[in-house]
C-alpha positions in Angstrom: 97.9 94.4 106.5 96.9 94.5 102.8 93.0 94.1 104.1 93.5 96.2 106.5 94.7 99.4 104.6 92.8 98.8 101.7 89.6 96.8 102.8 88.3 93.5 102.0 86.3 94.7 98.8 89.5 95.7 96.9 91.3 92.5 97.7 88.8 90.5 96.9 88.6 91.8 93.6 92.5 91.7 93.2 92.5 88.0 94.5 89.5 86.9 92.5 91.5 85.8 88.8 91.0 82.0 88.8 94.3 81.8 87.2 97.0 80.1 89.0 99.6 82.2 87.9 97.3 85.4 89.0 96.9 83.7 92.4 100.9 82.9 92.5 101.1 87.0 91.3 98.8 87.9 94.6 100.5 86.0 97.2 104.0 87.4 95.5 102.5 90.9 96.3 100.9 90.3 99.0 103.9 88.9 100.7 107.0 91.0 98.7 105.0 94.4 98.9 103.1 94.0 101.9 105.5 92.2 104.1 107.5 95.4 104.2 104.6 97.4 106.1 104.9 95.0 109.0 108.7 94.3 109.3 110.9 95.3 111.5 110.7 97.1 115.2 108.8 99.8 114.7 111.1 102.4 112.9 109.0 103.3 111.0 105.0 103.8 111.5 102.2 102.4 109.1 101.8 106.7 108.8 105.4 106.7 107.8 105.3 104.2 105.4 102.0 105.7 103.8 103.7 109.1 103.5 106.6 106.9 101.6 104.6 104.9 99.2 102.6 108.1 98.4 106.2 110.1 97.7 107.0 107.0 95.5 104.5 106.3 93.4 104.1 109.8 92.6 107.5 110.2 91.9 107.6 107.3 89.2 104.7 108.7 88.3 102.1 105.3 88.9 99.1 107.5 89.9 96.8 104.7 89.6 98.5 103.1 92.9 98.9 106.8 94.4 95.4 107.5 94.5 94.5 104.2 96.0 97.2 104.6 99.1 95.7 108.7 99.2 92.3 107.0 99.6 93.1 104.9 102.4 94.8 107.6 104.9 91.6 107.3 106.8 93.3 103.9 107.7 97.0 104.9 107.7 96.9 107.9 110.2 97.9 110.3 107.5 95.8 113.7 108.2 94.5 115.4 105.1 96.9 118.4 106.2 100.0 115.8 105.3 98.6 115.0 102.4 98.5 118.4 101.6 101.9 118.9 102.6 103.2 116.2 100.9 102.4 117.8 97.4 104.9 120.5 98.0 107.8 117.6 98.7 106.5 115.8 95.5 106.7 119.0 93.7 110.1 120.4 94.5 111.8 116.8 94.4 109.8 115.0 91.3 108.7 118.2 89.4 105.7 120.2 88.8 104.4 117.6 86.9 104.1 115.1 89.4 103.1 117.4 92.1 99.9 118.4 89.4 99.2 114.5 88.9 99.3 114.1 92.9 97.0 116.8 93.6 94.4 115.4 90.8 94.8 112.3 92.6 94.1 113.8 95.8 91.0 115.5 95.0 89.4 112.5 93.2 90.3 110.0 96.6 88.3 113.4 98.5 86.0 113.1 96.3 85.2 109.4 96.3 85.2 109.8 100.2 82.7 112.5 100.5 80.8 109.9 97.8 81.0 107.6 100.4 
């Protein structure tokens, strides 16, 4: 799942540390983090559980990790018009502050896709 939302270029370089206790650190991730995107029956979608992580990781304020779920929506299902929408809910539940952050990281994941 982890490959599949965020490609194999970013994993590789997040897997590449010839440290065993970076390796132990991936697999812990890969496996506490991105085991939860695959559980269960279905309740919720791999949409839903972008939308989610986006609302999270804006809200503790980790934009680093919100602009690299915003730039994989291509992948998730999540429509730039959720995206969009999902800056008012970070707004009027995390603060302006957050909401500012989100949008910043919004346009710079647009703007690395038109890149290309």
């Amino acid at each position: 799942m982890r490959r599949a939302m965020l490609g194999d270029a970013y994993v590789d370089r997040a897997t590449a540390d010839p440290d065993p206790v970076a390796a132990e650190f991936q697999d812990y991730l890969t496996s506490m983090a991105w085991g939860v995107w695959i559980r269960g029956d279905g309740a919720l979608t791999t949409r839903d559980r972008s939308l989610l992580v986006m609302a999270m990781t804006a809200a503790l304020g980790r934009m680093e990790e919100f602009v690299l779920h915003a730039s994989s929506t291509a992948r998730t299902g999540v429509t730039d018009e959720e995206l969009d929408e999902l800056l008012f809910q970070i707004a009027a539940y995390c603060g302006a502050p957050a909401g500012v952050a989100a949008r910043r990281g919004i346009q710079a994941a647009r703007a690395a896709r038109e890149e290309g």
